[in-house]
C-alpha positions as protocol buffer text, in pm:
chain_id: "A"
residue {
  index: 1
  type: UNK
  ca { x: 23038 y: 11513 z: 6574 }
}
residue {
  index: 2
  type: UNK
  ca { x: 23313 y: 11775 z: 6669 }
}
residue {
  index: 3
  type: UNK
  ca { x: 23479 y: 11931 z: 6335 }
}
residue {
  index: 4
  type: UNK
  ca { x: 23842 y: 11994 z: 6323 }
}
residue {
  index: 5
  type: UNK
  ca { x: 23886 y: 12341 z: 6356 }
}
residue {
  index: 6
  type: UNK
  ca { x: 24167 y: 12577 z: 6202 }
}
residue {
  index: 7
  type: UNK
  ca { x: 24417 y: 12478 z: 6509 }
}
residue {
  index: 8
  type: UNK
  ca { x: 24348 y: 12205 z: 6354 }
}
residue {
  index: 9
  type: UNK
  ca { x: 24556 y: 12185 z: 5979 }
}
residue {
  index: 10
  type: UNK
  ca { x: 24494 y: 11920 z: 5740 }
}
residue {
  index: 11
  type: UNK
  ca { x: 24805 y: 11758 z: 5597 }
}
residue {
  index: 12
  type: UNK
  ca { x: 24872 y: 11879 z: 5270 }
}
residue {
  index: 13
  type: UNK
  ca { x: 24933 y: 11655 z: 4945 }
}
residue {
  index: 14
  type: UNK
  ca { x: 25291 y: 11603 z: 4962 }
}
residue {
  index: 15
  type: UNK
  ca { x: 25259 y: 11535 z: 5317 }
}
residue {
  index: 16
  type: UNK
  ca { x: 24983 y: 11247 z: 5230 }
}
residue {
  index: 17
  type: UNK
  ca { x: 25216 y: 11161 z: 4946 }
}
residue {
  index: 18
  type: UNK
  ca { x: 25526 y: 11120 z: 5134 }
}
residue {
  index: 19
  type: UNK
  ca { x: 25341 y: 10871 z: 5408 }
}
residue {
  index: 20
  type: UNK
  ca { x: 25189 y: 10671 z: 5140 }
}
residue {
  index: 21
  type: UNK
  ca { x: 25501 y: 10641 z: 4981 }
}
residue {
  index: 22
  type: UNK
  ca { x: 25656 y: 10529 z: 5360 }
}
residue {
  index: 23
  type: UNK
  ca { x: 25369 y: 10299 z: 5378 }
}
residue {
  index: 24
  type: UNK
  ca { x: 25440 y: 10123 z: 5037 }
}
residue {
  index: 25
  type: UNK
  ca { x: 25185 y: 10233 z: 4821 }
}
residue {
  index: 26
  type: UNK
  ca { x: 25408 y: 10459 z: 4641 }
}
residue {
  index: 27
  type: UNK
  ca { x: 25501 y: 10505 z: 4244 }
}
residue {
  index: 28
  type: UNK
  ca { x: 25886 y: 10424 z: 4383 }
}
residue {
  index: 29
  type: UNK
  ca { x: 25734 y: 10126 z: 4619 }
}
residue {
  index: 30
  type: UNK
  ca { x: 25509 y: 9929 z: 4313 }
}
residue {
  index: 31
  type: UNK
  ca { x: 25771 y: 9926 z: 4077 }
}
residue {
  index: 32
  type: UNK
  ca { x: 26042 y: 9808 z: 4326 }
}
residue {
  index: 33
  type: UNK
  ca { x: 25760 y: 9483 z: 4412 }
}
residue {
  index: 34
  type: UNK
  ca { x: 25777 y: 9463 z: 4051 }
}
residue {
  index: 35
  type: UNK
  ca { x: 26131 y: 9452 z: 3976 }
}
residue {
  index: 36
  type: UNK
  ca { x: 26177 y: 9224 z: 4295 }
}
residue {
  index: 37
  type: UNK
  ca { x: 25889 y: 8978 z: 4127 }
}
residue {
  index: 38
  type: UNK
  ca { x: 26053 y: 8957 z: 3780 }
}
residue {
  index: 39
  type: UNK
  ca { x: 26383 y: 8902 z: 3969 }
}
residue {
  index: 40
  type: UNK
  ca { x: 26241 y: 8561 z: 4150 }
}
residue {
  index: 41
  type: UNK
  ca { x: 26142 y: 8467 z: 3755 }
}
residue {
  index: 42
  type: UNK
  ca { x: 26498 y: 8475 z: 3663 }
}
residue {
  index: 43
  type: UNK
  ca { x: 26587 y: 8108 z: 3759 }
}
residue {
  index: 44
  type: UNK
  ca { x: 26247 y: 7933 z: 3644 }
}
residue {
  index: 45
  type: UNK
  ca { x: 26281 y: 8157 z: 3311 }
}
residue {
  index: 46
  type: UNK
  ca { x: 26655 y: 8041 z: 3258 }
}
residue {
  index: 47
  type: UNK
  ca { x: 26545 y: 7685 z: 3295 }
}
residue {
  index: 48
  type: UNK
  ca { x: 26212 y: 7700 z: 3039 }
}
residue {
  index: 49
  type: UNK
  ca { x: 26420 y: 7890 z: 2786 }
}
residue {
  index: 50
  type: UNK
  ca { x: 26727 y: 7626 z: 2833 }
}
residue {
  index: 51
  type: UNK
  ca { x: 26488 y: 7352 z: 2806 }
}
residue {
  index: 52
  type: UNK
  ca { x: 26360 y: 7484 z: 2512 }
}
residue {
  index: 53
  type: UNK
  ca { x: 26711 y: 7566 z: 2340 }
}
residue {
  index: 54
  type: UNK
  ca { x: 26786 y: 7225 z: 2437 }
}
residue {
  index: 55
  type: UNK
  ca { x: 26445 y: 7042 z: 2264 }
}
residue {
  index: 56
  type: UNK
  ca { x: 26541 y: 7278 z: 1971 }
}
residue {
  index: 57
  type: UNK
  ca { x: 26929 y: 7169 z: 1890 }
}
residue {
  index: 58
  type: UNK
  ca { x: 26768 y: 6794 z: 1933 }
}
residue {
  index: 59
  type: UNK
  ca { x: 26479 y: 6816 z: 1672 }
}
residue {
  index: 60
  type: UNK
  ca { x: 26617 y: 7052 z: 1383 }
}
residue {
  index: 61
  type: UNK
  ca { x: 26810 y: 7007 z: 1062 }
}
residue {
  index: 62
  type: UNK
  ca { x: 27054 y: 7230 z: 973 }
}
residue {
  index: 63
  type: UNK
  ca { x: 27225 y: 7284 z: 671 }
}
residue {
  index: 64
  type: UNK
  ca { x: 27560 y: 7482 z: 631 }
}
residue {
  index: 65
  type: UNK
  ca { x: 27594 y: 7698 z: 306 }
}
residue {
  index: 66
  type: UNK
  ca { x: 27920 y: 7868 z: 178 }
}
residue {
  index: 67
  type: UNK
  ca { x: 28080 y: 7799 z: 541 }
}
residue {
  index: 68
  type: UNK
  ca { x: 28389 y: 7629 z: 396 }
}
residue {
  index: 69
  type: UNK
  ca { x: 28613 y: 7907 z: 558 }
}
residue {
  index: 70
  type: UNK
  ca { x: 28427 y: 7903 z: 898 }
}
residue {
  index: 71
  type: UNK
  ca { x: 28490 y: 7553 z: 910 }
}
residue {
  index: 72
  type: UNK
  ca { x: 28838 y: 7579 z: 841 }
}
residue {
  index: 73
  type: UNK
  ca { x: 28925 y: 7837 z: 1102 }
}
residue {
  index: 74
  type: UNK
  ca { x: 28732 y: 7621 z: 1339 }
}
residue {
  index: 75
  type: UNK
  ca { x: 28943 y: 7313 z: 1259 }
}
residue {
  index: 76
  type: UNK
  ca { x: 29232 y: 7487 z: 1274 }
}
residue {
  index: 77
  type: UNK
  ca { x: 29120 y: 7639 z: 1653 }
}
residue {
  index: 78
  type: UNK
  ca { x: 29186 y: 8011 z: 1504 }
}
residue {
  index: 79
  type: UNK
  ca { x: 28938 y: 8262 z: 1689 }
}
residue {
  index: 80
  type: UNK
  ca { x: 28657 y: 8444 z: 1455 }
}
residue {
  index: 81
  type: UNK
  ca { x: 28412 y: 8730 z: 1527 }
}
residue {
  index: 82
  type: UNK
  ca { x: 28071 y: 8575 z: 1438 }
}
residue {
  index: 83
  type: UNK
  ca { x: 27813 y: 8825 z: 1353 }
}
residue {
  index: 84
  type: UNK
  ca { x: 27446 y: 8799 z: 1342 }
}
residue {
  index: 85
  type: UNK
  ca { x: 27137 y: 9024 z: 1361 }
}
residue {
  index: 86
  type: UNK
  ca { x: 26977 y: 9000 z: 1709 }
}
residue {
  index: 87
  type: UNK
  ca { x: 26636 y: 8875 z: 1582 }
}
residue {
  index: 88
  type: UNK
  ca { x: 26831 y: 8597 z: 1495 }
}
residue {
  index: 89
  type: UNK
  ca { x: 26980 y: 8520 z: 1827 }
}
residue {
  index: 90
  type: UNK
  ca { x: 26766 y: 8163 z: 1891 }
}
residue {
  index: 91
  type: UNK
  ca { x: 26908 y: 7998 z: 1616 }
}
residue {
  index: 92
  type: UNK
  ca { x: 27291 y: 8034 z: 1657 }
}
residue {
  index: 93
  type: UNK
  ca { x: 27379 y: 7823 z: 1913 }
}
residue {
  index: 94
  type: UNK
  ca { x: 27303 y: 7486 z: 1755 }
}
residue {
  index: 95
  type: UNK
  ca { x: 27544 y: 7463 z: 1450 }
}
residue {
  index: 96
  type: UNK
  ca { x: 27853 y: 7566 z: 1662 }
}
residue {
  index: 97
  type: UNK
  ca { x: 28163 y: 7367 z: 1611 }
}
residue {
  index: 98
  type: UNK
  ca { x: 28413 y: 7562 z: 1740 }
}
residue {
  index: 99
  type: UNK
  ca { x: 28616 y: 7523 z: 2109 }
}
residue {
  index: 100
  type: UNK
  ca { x: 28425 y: 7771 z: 2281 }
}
residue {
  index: 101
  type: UNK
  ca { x: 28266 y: 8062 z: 2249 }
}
residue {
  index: 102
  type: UNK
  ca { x: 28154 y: 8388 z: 2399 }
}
residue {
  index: 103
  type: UNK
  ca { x: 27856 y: 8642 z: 2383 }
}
residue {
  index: 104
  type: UNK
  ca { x: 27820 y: 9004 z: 2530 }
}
residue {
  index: 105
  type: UNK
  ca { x: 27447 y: 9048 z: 2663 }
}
residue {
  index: 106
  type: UNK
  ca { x: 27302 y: 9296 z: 2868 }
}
residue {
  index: 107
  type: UNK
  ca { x: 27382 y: 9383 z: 3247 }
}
residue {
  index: 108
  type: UNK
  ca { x: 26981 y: 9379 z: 3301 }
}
residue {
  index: 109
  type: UNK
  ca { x: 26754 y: 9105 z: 3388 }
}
residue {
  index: 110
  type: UNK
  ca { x: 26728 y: 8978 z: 3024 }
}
residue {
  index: 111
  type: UNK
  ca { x: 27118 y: 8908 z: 3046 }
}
residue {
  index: 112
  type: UNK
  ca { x: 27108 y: 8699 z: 3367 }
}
residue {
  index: 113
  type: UNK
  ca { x: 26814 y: 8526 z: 3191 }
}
residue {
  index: 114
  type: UNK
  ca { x: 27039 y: 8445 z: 2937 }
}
residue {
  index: 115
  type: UNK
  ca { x: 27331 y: 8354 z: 3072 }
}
residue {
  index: 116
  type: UNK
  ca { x: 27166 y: 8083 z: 3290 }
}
residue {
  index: 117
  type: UNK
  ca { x: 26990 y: 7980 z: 2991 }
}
residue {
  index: 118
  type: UNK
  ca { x: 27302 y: 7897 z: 2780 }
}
residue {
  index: 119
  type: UNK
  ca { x: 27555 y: 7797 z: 3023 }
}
residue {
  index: 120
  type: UNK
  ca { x: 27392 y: 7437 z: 2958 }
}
residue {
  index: 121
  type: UNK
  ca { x: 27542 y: 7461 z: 2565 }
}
residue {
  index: 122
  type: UNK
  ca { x: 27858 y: 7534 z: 2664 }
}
residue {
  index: 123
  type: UNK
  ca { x: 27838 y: 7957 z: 2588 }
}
residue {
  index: 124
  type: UNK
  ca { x: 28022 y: 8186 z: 2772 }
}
residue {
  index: 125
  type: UNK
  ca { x: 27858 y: 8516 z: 2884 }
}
residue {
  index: 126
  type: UNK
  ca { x: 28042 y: 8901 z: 2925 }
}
residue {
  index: 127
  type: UNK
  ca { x: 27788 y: 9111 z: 3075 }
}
residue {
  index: 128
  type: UNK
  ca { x: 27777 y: 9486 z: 2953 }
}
residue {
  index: 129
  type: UNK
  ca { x: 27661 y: 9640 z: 2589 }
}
residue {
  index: 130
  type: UNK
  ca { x: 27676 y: 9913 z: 2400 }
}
residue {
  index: 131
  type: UNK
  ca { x: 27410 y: 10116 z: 2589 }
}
residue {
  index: 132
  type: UNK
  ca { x: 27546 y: 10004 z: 2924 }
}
residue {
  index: 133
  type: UNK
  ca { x: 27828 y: 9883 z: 3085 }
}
residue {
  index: 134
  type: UNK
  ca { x: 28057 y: 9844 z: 2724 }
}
residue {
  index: 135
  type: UNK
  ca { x: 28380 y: 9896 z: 2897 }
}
residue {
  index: 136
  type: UNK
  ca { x: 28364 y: 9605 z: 3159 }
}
residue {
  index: 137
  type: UNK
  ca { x: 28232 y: 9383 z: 2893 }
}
residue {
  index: 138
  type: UNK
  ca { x: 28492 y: 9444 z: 2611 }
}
residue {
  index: 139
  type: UNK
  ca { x: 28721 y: 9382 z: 2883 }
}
residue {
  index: 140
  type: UNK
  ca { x: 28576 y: 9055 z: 2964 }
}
residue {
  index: 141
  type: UNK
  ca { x: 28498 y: 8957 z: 2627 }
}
residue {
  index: 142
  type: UNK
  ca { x: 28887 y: 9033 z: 2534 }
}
residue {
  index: 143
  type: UNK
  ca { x: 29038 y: 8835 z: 2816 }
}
residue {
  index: 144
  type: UNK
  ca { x: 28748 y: 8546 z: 2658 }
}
residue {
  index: 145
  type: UNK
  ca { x: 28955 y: 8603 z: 2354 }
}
residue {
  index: 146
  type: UNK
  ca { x: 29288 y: 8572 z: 2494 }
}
residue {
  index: 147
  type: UNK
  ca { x: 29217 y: 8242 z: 2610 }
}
residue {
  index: 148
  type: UNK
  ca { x: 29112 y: 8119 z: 2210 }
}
residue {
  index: 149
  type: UNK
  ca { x: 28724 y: 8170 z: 2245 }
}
residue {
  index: 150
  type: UNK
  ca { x: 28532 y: 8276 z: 1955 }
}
residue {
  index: 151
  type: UNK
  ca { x: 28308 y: 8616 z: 1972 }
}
residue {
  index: 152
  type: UNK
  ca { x: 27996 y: 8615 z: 1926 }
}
residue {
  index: 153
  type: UNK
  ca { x: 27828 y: 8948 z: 1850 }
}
residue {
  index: 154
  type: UNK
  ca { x: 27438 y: 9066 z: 1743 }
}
residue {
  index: 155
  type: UNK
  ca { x: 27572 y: 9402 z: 1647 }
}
residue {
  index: 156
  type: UNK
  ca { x: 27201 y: 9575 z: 1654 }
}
residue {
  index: 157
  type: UNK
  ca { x: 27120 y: 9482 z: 2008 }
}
residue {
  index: 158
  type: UNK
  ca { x: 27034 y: 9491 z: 2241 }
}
residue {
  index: 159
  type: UNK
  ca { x: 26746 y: 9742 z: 2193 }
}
residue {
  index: 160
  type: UNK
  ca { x: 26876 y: 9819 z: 1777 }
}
residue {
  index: 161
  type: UNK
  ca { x: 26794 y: 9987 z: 1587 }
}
residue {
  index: 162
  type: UNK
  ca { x: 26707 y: 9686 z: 1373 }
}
residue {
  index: 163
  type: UNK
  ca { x: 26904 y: 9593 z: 1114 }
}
residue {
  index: 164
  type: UNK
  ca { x: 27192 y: 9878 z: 1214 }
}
residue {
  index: 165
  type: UNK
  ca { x: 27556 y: 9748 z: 1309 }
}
residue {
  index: 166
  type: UNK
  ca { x: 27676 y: 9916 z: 1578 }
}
residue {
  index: 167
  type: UNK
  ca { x: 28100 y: 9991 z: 1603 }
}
residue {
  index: 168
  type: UNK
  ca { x: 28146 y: 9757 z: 1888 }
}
residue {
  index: 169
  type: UNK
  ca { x: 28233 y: 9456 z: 1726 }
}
residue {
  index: 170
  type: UNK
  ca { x: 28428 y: 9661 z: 1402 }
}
residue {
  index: 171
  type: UNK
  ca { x: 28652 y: 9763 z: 1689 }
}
residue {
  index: 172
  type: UNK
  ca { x: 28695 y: 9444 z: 1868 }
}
residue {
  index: 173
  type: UNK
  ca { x: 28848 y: 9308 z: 1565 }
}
residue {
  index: 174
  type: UNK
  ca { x: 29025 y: 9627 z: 1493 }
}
residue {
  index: 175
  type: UNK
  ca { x: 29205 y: 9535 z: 1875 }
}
residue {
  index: 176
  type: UNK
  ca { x: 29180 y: 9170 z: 1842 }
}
residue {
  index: 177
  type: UNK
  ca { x: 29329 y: 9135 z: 1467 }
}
residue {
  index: 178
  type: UNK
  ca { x: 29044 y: 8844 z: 1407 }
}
residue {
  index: 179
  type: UNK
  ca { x: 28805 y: 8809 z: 1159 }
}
residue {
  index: 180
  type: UNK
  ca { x: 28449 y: 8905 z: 1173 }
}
residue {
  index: 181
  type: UNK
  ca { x: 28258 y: 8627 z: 949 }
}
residue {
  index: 182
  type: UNK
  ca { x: 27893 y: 8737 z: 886 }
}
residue {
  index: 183
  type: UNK
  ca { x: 27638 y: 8455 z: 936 }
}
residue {
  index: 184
  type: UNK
  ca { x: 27282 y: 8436 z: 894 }
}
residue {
  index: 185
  type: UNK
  ca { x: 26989 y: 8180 z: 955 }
}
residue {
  index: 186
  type: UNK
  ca { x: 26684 y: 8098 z: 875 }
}
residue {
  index: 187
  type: UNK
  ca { x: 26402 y: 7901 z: 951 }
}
residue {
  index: 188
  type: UNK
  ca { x: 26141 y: 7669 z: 737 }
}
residue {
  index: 189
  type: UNK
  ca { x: 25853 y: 7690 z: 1036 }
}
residue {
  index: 190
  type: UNK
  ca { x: 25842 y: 7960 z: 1276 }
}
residue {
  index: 191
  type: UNK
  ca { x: 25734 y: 8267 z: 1494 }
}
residue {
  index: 192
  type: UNK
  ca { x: 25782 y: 8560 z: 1559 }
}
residue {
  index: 193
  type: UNK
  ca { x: 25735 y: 8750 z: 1820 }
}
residue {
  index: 194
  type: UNK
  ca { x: 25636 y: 9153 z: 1896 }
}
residue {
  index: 195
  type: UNK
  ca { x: 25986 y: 9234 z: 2035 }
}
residue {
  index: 196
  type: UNK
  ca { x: 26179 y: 9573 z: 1884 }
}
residue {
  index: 197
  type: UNK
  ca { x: 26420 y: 9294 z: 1661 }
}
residue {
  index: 198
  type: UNK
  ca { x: 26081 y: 9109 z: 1567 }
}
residue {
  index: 199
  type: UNK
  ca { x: 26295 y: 8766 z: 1731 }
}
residue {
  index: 200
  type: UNK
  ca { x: 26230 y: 8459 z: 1533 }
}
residue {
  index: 201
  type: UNK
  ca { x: 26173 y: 8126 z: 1700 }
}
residue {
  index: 202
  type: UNK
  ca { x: 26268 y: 7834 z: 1521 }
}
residue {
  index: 203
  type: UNK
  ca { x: 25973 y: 7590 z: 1573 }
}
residue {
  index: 204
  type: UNK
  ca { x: 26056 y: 7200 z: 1660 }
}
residue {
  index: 205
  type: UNK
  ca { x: 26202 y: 6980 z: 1356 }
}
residue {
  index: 206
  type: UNK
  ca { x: 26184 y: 7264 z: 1139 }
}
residue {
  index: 207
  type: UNK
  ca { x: 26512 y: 7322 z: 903 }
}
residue {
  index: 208
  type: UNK
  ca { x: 26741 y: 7572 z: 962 }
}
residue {
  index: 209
  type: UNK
  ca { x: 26938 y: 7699 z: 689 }
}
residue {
  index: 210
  type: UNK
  ca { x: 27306 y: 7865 z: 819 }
}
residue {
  index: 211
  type: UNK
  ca { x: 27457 y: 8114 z: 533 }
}
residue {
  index: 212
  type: UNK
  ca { x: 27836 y: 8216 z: 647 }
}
residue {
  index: 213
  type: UNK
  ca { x: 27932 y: 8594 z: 447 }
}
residue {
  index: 214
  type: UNK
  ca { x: 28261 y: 8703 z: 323 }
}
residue {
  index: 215
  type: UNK
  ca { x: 28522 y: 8759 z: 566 }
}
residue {
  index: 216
  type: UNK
  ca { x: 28590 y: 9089 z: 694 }
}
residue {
  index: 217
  type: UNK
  ca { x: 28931 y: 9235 z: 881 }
}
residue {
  index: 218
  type: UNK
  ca { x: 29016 y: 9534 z: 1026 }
}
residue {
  index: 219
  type: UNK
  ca { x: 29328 y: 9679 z: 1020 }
}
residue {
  index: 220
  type: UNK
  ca { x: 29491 y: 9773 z: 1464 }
}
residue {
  index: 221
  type: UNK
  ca { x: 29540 y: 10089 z: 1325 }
}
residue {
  index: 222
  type: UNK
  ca { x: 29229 y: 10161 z: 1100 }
}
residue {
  index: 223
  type: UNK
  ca { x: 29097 y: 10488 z: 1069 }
}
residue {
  index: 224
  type: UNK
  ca { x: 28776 y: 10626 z: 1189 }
}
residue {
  index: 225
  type: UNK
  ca { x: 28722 y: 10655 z: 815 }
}
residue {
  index: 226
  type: UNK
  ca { x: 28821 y: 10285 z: 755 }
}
residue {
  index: 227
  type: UNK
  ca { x: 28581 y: 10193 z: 1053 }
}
residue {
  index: 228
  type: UNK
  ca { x: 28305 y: 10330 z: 935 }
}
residue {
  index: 229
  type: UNK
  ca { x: 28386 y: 10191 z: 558 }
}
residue {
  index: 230
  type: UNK
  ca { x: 28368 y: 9798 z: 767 }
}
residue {
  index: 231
  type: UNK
  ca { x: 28076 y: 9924 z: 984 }
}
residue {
  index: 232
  type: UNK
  ca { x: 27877 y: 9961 z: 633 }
}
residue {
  index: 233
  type: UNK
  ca { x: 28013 y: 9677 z: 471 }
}
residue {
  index: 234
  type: UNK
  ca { x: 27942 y: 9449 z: 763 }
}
residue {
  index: 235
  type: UNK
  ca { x: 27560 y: 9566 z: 736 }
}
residue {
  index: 236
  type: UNK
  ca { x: 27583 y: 9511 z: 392 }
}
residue {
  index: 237
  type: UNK
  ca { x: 27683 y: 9203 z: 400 }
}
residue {
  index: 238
  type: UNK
  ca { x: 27429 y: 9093 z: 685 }
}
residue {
  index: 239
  type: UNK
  ca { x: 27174 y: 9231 z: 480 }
}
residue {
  index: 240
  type: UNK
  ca { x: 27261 y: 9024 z: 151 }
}
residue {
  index: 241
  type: UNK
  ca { x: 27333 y: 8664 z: 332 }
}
residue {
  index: 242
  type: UNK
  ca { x: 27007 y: 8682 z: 553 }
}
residue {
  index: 243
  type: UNK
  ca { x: 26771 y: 8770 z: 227 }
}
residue {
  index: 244
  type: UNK
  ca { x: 27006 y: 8461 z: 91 }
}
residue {
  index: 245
  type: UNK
  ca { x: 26942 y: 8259 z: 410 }
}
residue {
  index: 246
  type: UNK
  ca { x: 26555 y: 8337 z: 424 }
}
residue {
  index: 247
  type: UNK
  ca { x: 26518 y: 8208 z: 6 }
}
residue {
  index: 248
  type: UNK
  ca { x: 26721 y: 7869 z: 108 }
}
residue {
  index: 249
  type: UNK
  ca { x: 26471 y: 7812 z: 424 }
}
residue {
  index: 250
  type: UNK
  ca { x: 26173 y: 7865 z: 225 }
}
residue {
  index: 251
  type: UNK
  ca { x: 26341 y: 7635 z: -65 }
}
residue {
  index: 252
  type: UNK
  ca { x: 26154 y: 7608 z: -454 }
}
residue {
  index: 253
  type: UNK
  ca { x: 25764 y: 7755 z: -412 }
}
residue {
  index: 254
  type: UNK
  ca { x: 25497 y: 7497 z: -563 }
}
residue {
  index: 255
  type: UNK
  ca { x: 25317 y: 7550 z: -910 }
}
residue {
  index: 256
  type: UNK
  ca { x: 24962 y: 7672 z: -868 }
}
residue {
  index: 257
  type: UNK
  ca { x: 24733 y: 7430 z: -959 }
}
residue {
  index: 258
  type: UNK
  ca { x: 24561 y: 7535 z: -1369 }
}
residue {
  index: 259
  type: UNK
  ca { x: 24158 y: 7593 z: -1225 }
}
């Protein structure tokens, strides 16, 4: 057998590298298969979670608590900022009983996901957040506005930190002049799962309890001072109705049994 000799070079590593990149076995090459493969999910996704969604709004019971002023702007077809924490998310499209409403999710695969998945309840989607494409969906979700949709806003997403309010929605209503109403839910029976937000699926026929907070408005020509002031008091007040949500789920604990 006839050895190569030194007329002979051996390709080096980033030659071998570049040709097994061209040949798609590449870093660059395995993650674009993989992006293309959770791309074809998309559709058959959007359809198990709307299904789902769907079973969900048909076998719970809800109950409304201290959502007298909700109600009223509702009946009266007055936009409102709702605010929720994103682990949270599952449970807010079933009570709604407004015209319409709109939700900012992500420009990334999750967001498509989503917006195919709740197009069949009647929710509008602006694609952008506050990590990515913010500008084109404030614009979208103002023009939603304009036309008398509600807002809908998880103001720790869409990767938190949990349980932080971000200053998107404080200055949507600081250019909108609506009112962000905190709400919070919670669920007798569920899961969660091991996302960043710790999500919370409602199981079916479980009850879901719905706690609406105090109203909160911001002033079109707030300070940064005053913005940070409703940033705070908007986490606040997330904080106290979902601890006030989570007691009215679990309702009155039993006696222990005397052994």
């Amino acid at each position: 057998m006839r050895l190569p000799g030194p007329s002979a070079p051996c390709a080096d590593s980033a030659t071998m590298a570049a040709q097994s990149a061209t040949d798609g076995g590449g870093p660059r090459a395995v993650r674009r298969r993989r992006r293309d493969w959770l791309a074809r999910l998309v559709p058959l996704g959007s359809v198990l979670v709307a299904a789902a969604l769907l079973l969900l709004k048909l076998t719970t019971r809800r109950r409304l608590v201290h959502a007298q002023a909700l109600l009223g702007y509702w009946e009266r077809g007055e936009p409102v900022l709702l605010a929720f924490w994103h682990e949270r998310l599952l449970m807010m499209p079933f009570p709604y009983r407004g015209r319409r409403v709109c939700i900012m999710v992500s420009r990334h695969r999750d967001g498509e996901l989503v917006t195919r998945a709740v197009r069949p309840l009647g929710i509008e989607t602006a694609r952008g957040s506050s990590t990515r494409g913010w500008s084109g969906g404030l614009k979208a979700m103002l023009r939603a506005h304009r036309r008398g949709s509600d807002l809908a806003f998880a103001p720790d997403g869409p990767r938190g930190p949990r349980h932080v309010v971000k200053r998107g929605v404080i200055q949507v209503a600081r250019a909108t002049g609506a009112p962000i109403v905190p709400v919070a839910a919670a669920a007798r029976w569920y899961v969660r799962l091991g996302s960043w937000d710790r999500l919370i699926l409602p199981l079916p026929f479980s009850r879901i309890v719905y706690v609406a907070g105090n109203l909160l408005e911001v002033r079109g020509d707030a300070t940064p001072a005053e913005v940070e002031e409703a940033r705070e008091a908007l986490e606040h007040e997330l904080g106290r109705i979902t601890a006030l949500a989570d007691a009215t789920a679990e309702g009155p604990r039993r006696a222990a049994r005397p052994r």
